[in-house]
C-alpha positions, 0 to 999 in steps of 0.5 A: 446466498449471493454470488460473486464472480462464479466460485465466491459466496458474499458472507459476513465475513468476506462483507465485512473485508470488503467494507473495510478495504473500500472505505481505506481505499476511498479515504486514501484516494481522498487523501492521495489525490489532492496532499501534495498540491495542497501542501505546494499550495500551502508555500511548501517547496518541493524539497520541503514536500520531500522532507514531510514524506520522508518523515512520514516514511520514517514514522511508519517504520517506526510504528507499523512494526510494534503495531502488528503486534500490538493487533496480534496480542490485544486484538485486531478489531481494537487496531483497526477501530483505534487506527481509523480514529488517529488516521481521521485526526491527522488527516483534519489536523492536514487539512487546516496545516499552513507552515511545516512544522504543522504539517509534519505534526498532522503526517506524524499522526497520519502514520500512527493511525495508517500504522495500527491499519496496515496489515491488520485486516488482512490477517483479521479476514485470513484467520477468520476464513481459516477458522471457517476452513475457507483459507483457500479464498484468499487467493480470489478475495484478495484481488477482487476486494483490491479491485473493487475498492480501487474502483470506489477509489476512482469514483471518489477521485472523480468526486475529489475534483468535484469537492476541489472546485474552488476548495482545493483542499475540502476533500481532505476535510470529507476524509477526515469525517469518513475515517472518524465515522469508519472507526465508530462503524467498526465497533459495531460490526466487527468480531475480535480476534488475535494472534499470540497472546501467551507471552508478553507484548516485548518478548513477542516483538523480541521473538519474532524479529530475531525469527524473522532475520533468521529466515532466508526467505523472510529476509529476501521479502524484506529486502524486496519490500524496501526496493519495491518503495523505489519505484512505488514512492517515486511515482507518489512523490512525482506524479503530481508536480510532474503534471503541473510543474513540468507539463502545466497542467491545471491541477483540476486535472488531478482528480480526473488522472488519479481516477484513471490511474485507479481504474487502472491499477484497479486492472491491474489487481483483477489481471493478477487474479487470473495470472495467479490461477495459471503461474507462481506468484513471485512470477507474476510480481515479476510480470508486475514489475517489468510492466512498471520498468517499461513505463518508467523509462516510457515517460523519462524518454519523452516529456509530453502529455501523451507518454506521461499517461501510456508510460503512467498507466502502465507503472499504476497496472504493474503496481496493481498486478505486483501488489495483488500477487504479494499479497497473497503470496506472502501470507503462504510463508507468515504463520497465522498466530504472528500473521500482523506481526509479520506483515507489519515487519514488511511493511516497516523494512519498506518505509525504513528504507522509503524514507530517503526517496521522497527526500532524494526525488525532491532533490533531483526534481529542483536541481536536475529535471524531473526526467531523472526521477523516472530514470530512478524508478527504472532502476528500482524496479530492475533491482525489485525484479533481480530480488523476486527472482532470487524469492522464487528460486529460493521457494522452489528450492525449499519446495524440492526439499520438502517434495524430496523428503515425503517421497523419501517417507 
């Protein structure tokens, strides 16, 4: 059997997830690299690019909730085949959109599509290990397989540049394709498996979120989830009209800076692996965190090429670092009957409060200077921090309890 790294064996199952990341992530970063410039090429102003990623923001928390527990009860195989499918028509449908109302169609199936898909393979890939009594893994799968994908990532970011060469926006058309023929491979190589399925689809979405909101430190992740967009989807929002708006660069050099930023946040996600093994995990999202404050306020002190890139790289390496640890961190408080369900509610708190950053930097990028986006992001990641602090101190205490109650027996 093959090795990875020195302690993991490539079997199926961990094959099959690694599959399915890289071809999401490749997609994304055909996607990512180029939806923003296209719809500002397209004669959309930055307000109204706003305007499509706040609805975009409220779609997904709309539909990613109901749709881990549509993953848990009727399958996870029939979510991810089903996403990949809707996520393909709405990235061609992107593809050919000229006028808002079109785009705001195409992004709407967008998130449907990436709504049936988050979450889902991780709690596909986590009860399959935990079913073959490896649950250990999981905490050296989960950066390893962020890595590698973020680097195929960067790969396919260079090639977009390739592709926009006198077609800005072909890339978009290649993800189209990939996704569809994503979905039709999945059919074929993935075994099903769920979650809940004793009771019925509306009493389980009624179960879990009543138990979701009684628990403290479910709410607190909650709430960590939603301040973490500031900072996250300000720098999605600006990175790109920052570049070529404020800085004049040539939008040729999208691909090539989004191929650096993954490779980066591809650092990122392998650092928090070995951070993992030596501190807690809400520690090293705090780690993550700082790194991202620091680059934020790096790039709004100075408006120039050089602190754009030091300040950028070290937002993408603190995104990689805090979005490794909590994935793995998370899974530690979800149990694995409710597992899609759970990571779908996160996800959901996070884009129903997202919604309003897309809509507030677009503002702030027309009327007061970009340099004030990067200010909100500082500030959101200040407040992100607070919250994991107060996640940590929350564990430890339920984990002296505990400790306190076996040494009691």
């Amino acid at each position: 059997m093959r090795r990875f790294g020195k302690s993991i064996k490539l079997d199926s199952t961990i094959v099959k997830y690694y599959f399915i990341i890289i071809l999401y992530e490749s997609i994304d970063k055909l996607f990512g690299t180029v939806y923003v410039a296209h719809m500002g090429i397209r004669g959309l102003t930055s307000f109204q690019i706003g305007q499509v990623l706040a609805i975009a923001s409220i779609a997904l928390s709309i539909f990613d909730y109901p749709t881990g527990n549509i993953a848990d009860r009727y399958g996870r195989k029939r979510s991810l085949v089903l996403g990949f499918f809707i996520w393909s028509i709405g990235l061609l449908v992107f593809f050919q959109a000229n006028n808002l109302f079109t785009f705001i169609l195409s992004i709407l199936l967008w998130a449907v599509g990436v709504s049936l898909i988050s979450g889902t393979p991780g709690a596909w890939f986590v009860d399959e290990i935990t079913k073959e009594g490896r649950a250990h893994l999981k905490a050296k799968v989960f950066p390893n397989a962020n890595a590698i994908s973020l680097i195929f990532g960067a790969i396919v970011a260079l090639l977009s540049s390739a592709l926009a060469i006198g077609r800005p926006d072909f890339p978009l058309l290649v993800a189209g394709i990939m996704a569809l023929g994503t979905s039709i491979i999945l059919i074929f190589i993935l075994n099903e498996n769920y979650g809940d399925r004793a009771i019925s689809f509306r009493k389980a979405l009624a179960r879990n979120t009543i138990d979701i909101f009684k628990s403290t430190t479910m709410r607190l992740i909650l709430i960590y989830s939603m301040s973490g967009r500031i900072a996250f989807q300000t720098f999605v929002m600006i990175w790109q009209l920052y570049m070529v708006k404020e800085l004049k660069l040539p939008t040729a050099y999208l691909g090539f800076t989004m191929a650096i930023f993954l490779v980066v946040l591809a650092i990122g996600n392998s650092l928090a692996g070995i951070l993992l093994k030596r501190f807690e995990g809400v520690k090293v999202s705090i780690m993550g965190q700082g790194l991202i404050a620091i680059g934020s306020i790096t790039i709004a002190s100075h408006t120039s090429i050089v602190a754009f890139y030091i300040g950028a790289c070290l937002i993408e390496l603190g995104l990689g670092i805090d979005m490794s640890a909590s994935s793995v961190w998370v899974h530690d408080f979800i149990p694995s009957e409710r597992r899609a369900s759970y990571i779908s509610a996160i996800s959901a708190a996070g884009s129903l409060f997202g919604f309003t950053i897309p809509l507030v930097s677009g503002y702030i990028a027309d009327q007061i200077g970009f340099r004030y986006n990067w200010l909100l992001a500082f500030i959101g990641s200040i407040i992100t921090i607070t919250l994991l602090i107060k996640i940590g101190t929350k564990i430890r205490t339920v984990r002296e309890v505990i400790e306190n109650v076996e040494e009691s027996n």
